[in-house]
N, C-alpha and C positions, 0 to 999 in steps of 0.2 A: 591099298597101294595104287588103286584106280585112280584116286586124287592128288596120289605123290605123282605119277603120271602125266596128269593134267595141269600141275605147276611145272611141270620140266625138273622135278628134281630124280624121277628114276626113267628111264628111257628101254625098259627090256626089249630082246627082239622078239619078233613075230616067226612063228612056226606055221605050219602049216595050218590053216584052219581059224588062222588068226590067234592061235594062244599064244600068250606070254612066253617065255622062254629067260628063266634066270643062270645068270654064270654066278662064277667066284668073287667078278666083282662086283655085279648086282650086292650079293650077302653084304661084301665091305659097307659098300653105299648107303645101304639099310643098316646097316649097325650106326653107321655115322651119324644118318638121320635120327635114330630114337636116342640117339645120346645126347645128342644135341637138344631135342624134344626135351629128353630129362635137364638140359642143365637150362632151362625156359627159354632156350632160342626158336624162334620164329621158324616157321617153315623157308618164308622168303627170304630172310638172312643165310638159314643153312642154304639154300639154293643160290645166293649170291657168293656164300666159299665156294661152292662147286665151279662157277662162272667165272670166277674171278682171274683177269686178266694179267693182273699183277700180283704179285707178295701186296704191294701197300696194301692193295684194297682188302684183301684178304684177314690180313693183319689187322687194320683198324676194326674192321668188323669186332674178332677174335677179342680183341683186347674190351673194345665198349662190355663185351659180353662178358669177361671174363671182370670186368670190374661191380657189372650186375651183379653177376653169381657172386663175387666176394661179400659185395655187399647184405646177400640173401643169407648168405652162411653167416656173419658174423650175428645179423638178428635171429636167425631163428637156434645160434651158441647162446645166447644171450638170455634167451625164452627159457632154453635147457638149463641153464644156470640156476633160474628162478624158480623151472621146478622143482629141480633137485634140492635147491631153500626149501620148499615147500615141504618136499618129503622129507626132509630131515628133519624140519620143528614138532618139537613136544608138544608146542601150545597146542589147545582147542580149538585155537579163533589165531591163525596164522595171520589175519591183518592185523592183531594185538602185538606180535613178534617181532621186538626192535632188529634184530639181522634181515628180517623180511621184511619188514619198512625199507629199511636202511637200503636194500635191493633194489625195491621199488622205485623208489626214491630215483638212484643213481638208477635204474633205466629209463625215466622220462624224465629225466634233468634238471631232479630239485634236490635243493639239501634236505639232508638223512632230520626225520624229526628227534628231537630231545628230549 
């Protein structure tokens, strides 16, 4: 938290003796931040929604991010998909498996072999 400090994204006050001292919204702030952290947003960026002057700018942030993360979830549905080909096939040699070809295939963008 000492470094979320030192970018300006948590601000606790000082007590006596110089310790930290968290509220209610400190906790929010901190939640926001590791969620944010989980959906692979930057420190700096979650620190510029905090800052942010306006909805726009806030917004534009939100949304680039939020087209990131789609993007991230649709590859790694995609992955999911192809294991679960994998654990389904009988075969012994799942690259021999026309459905698993066929997969393959259509995730790096070639036609299915024949």
């Amino acid at each position: 938290m000492a470094y979320w400090e030192s970018v300006g994204l948590l601000l606790p006050s000082r007590a006596v003796a110089g310790r930290r001292r968290y509220g209610p919204d400190h906790l929010y702030q901190i939640a926001v931040i590791l969620r944010a952290k989980e959906a692979g947003i930057a420190l700096h960026d979650t620190r510029q929604m905090f800052v942010a002057h306006s909805p726009t700018q806030r917004t534009a942030t939100l949304r680039r991010h939020r087209a990131e993360l789609a993007q991230r979830i649709a590859q790694a549905q995609a992955s999911l998909e192809l294991i679960d080909c994998a654990l389904a096939c009988d075969h012994d040699d799942i690259t021999r498996c026309a459905h698993f070809q066929a997969m393959v295939a259509e995730r790096i963008g070639l036609d299915p072999p024949v």
